[in-house]
C-alpha positions as CSV (number, residue, x, y, z in Angstrom):
1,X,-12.8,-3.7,8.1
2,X,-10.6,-3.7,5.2
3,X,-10.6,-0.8,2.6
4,X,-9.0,-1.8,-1.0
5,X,-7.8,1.7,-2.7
6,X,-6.8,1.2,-6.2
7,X,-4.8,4.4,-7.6
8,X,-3.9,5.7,-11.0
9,X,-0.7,3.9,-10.8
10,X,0.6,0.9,-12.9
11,X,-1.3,-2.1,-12.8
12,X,-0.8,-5.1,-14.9
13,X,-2.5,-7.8,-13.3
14,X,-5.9,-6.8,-12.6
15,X,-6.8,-10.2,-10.6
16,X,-5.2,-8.6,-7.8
17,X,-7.9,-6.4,-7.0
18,X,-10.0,-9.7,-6.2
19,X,-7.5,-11.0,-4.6
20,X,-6.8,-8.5,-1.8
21,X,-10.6,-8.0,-1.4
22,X,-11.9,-10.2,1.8
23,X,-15.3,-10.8,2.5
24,X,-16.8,-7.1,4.0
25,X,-14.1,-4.9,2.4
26,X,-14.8,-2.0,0.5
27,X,-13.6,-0.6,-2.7
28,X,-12.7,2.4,-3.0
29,X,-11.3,4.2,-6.7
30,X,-9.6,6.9,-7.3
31,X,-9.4,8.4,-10.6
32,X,-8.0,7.0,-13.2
33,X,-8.0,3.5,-11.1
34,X,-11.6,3.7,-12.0
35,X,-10.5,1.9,-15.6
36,X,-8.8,-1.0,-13.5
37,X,-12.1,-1.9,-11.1
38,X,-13.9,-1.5,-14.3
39,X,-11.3,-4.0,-16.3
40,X,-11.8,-5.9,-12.9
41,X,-16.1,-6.1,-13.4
42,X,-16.3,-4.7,-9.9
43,X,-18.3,-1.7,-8.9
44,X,-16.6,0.8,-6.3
45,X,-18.2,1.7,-3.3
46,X,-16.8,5.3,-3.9
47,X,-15.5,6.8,-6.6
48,X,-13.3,9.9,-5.8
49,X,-11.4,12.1,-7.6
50,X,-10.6,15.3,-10.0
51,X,-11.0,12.8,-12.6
52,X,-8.6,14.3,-15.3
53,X,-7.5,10.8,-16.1
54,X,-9.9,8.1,-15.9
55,X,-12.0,7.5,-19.1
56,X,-15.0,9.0,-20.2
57,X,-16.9,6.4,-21.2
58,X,-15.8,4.3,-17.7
59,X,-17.0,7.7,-15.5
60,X,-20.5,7.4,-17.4
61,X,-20.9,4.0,-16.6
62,X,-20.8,4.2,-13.1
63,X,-22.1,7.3,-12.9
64,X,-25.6,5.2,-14.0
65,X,-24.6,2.3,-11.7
66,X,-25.7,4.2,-8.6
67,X,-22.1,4.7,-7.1
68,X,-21.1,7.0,-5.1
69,X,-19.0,9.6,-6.6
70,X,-16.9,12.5,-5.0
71,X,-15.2,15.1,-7.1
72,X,-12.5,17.6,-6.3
73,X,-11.1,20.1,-8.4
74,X,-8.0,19.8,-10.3
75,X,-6.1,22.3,-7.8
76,X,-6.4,20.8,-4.6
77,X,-3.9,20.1,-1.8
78,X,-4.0,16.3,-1.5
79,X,-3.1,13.6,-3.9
80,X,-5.8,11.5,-5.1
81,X,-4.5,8.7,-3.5
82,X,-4.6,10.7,-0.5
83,X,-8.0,11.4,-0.4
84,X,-9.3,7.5,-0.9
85,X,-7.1,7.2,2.1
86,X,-9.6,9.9,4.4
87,X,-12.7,8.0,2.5
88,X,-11.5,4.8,3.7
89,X,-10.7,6.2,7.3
90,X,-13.9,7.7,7.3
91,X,-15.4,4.2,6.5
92,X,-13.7,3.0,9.5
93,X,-11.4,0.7,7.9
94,X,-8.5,-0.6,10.1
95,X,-6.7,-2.4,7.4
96,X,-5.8,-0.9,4.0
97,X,-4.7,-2.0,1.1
98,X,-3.6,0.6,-1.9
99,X,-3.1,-0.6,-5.3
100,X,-1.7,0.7,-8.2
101,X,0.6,3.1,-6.1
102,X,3.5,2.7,-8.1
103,X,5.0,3.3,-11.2
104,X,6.6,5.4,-13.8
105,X,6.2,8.7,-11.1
106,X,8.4,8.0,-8.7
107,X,7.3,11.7,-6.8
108,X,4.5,9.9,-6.1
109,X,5.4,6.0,-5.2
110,X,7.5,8.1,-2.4
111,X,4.9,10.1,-1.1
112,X,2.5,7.1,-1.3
113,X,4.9,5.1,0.8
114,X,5.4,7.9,3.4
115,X,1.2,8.1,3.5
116,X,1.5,5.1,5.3
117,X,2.7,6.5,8.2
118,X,0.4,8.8,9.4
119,X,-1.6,5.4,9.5
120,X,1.2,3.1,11.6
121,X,0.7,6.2,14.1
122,X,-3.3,5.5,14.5
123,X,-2.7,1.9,15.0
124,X,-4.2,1.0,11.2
125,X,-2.9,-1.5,9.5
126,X,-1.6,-0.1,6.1
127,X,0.4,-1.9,3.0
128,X,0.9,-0.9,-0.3
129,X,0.6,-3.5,-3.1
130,X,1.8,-4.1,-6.5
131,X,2.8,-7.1,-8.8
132,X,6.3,-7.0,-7.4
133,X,6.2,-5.5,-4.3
134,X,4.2,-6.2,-0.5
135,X,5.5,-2.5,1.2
136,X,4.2,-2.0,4.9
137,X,5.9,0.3,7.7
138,X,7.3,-1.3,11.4
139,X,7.6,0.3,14.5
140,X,6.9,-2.4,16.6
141,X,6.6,-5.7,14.9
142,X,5.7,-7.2,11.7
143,X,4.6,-11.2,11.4
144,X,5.9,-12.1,7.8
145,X,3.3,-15.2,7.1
146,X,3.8,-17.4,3.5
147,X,6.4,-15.7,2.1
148,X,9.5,-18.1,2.1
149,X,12.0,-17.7,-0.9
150,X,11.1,-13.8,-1.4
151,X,13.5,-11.3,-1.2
152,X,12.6,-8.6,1.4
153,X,14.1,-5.2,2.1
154,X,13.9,-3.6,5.8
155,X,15.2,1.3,4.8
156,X,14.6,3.3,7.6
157,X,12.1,5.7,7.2
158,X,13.2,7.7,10.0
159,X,16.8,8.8,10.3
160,X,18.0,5.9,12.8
161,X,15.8,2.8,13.2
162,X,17.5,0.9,16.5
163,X,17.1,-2.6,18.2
164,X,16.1,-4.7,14.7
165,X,15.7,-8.6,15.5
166,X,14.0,-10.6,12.5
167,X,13.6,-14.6,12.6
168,X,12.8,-16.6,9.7
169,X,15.6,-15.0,7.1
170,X,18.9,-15.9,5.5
171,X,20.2,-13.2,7.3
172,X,19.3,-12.7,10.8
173,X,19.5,-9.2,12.3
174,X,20.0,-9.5,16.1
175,X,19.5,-6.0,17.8
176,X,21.0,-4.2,14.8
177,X,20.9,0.0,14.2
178,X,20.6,0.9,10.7
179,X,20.8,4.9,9.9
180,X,19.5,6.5,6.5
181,X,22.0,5.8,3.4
182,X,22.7,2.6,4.6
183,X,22.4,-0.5,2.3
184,X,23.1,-3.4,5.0
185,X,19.7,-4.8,5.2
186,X,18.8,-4.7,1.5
187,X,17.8,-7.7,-0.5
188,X,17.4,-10.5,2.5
189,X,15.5,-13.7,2.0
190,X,13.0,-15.2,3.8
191,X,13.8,-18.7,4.5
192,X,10.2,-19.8,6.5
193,X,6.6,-20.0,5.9
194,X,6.3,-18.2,9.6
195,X,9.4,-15.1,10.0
196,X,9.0,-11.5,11.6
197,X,10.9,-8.7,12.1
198,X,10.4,-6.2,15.4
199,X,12.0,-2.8,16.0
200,X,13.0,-1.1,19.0
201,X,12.9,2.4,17.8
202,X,12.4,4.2,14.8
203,X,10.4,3.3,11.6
204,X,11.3,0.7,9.0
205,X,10.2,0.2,5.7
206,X,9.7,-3.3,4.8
207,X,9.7,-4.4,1.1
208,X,8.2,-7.9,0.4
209,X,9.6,-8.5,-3.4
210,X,9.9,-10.4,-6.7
211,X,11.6,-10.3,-9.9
């Protein structure tokens, strides 16, 4: 089951809610992401939250559409972000998308990015999403399906990912090591509609992106 979390981040194009919901996901908002699924004319399936952020007149609206709401104190010691995450674990969601991750706090894009790994390490499938941007963790393999003519980015996210292979780019990596500080397998492009990249060791960050 997929599990769409839209953040407090920036978001611009507000179709892409709908468009990373699948038939059976849920919805889940946190905080000030409320005023995007509301922008959006969707109704969360929780709302969670310290809710310093989102708007007042948004909060009473769904607060009278029957949805379920969860709120934590300002001082807490998980991100909002975080805590849609456990919601949408405790849903039982193997696939999760987070929107609205990024932005003008780059403290936070950073930890929202390392959130994912705790997730590659339970076998759930986790990506975070923006207008620009497709960013999901490898430490095994990663099918890269419709994507030709984008630019894509492999960081480690551990200090040495080993054994890289990809197929399907304008640069092919053939059992390459890569080490943190490295800028070697920045900006690549994908040259087919059906690519992948696989990993022996390590964790990579992959970065799916546009101009």
């Amino acid at each position: 089951m997929r599990a769409v979390i839209v953040s407090g981040g920036k978001l611009e194009d507000i179709d892409l809610i709908n468009r990373c919901m699948s038939e059976g996901s849920k919805l889940i908002a946190c905080d000030s992401g409320l005023n995007y699924i509301y922008r959006a004319k969707l109704k969360p399936d929780i709302i969670l939250g310290d809710f310093d952020s989102v708007d007042d007149e948004v909060l009473d609206y769904y607060k009278k559409s029957g949805s379920e709401i969860i709120t934590y104190p300002v001082k807490k010691d998980s991100t909002d972000t975080e805590l849609g995450i456990f919601a949408a674990e405790k849903m039982g969601a193997d696939d999760i998308i987070i929107l609205a991750a990024s932005g003008t706090r780059l403290d936070h894009t950073i930890a929202n990015i390392q959130m994912l790994l705790p997730l590659l390490k339970k076998g759930t499938r986790a990506r975070l999403i923006d207008e620009h941007n497709i960013v999901e963790l490898v430490n095994d393999k990663l099918a890269i399906n419709n994507k030709k003519g984008s630019y894509i980015s492999f960081l480690p996210l551990t200090e040495r990912v080993c054994g890289i292979c990809s197929k399907g780019l304008e640069y092919p990596l053939n059992n390459t090591d890569i080490e943190v500080g490295t800028s070697l397998t920045v900006s690549n492009v994908v040259t087919s509609e059906s690519a992948y990249v696989s990993v022996k060791s390590g964790v990579l960050i992959s970065i799916i992106a546009r101009d």
